[in-house]
C-alpha positions, 0 to 999 in steps of 0.5 A: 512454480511455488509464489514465494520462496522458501525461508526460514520462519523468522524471515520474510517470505521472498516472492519469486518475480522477474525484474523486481524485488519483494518480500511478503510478512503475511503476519507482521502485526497479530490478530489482536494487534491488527484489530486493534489498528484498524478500528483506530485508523477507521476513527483517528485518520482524518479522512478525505473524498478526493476528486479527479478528472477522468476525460475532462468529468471529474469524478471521487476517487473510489476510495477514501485517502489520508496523507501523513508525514514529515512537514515538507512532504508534499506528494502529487498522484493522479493528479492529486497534490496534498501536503502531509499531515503530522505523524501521529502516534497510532501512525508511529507505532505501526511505522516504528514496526515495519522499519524494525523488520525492513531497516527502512526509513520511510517519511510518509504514508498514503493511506486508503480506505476501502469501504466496500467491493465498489472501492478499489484502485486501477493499474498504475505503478508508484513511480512518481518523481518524488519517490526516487530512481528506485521507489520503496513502498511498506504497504500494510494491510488491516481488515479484509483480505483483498487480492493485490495483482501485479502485471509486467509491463512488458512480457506476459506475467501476472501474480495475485497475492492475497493481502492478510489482515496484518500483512506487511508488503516491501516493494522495492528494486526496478519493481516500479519500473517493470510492473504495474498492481491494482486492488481490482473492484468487486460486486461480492459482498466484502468488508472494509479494508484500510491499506497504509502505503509508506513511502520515501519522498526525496 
């Protein structure tokens, strides 16, 4: 069974997923536009090193993260709190873009930067009370192609897309609800990658 479903050029490609819904932009932003985000989100984004604990030993998040969005979105995950950050207009740009193609508003957006193969983010599904009943998540990718992989929660289903620098994911449905996805670490020698998740805080 082919991944996605056929669609015409101008349309998103509609991936072929039980109890779930999403489509794929494998090149919403072009090679020019998408070197250029990235370079300016690895500079412009105020990075952080969170920390969680994991059996009572806190450990960093394999990941570098930054959380942007309207002055009262506050967001709670792996038992992380934070408080948005103003958007900026680098952030605005690429939001104005994925809400022109998705007819979403989003509010927020959970940013990750993968410096290497050693960085990475395990199983889990984004469906966090602040999300909604139906959480809605525009992820967007620059930088090195990463394979996302999704597995059902409860029959025997996986999928793997391979993220393009420039793609554009749109998760929404019961998808939260049936499945989990990780960016699996790595020990290949791979470049950085940085992920903005855009999300709807209720």
């Amino acid at each position: 069974m082919d991944l996605f479903s056929s669609q015409e050029s101008n349309e998103p490609q509609k991936l072929n997923i039980i109890d779930g819904d999403i489509d794929y932009f494998p090149n919403l932003f072009t090679a020019s536009e998408s070197d250029n985000f990235f370079e300016k989100l690895k500079t412009d984004i105020n990075w952080v090193q969170e920390e969680i604990s994991f059996y009572g030993k806190t450990h960093n998040l394999p990941r570098l993260t930054a959380w942007y969005g309207d002055s009262d979105k506050q967001y709670t995950y792996s038992g992380i709190t934070v408080n948005a950050l103003p958007w900026s207009s680098l952030l605005l740009d690429i939001k104005e873009k994925i809400e022109s193609v998705s007819n979403i508003a989003f509010n927020s957006v959970l940013l990750n930067f993968y410096r290497d193969g050693n960085d990475g983010v395990s199983w889990h599904s984004d469906d966090e009370k602040e999300l909604g009943e139906n959480p809605i998540i525009g992820s967007v990718s620059f930088g090195e192609i990463r394979p996302f992989q999704l597995k059902h929660k409860f029959l025997d289903e996986k999928i793997k897309i391979e993220l393009n620098h420039g793609s554009f994911l749109l998760m929404k449905g019961e998808t939260q609800h049936n499945w989990v996805h990780q960016i699996p670490k790595t020990k290949k020698q791979i470049k950085e990658r940085i992920n903005l998740t855009f999300r709807i805080i209720k």
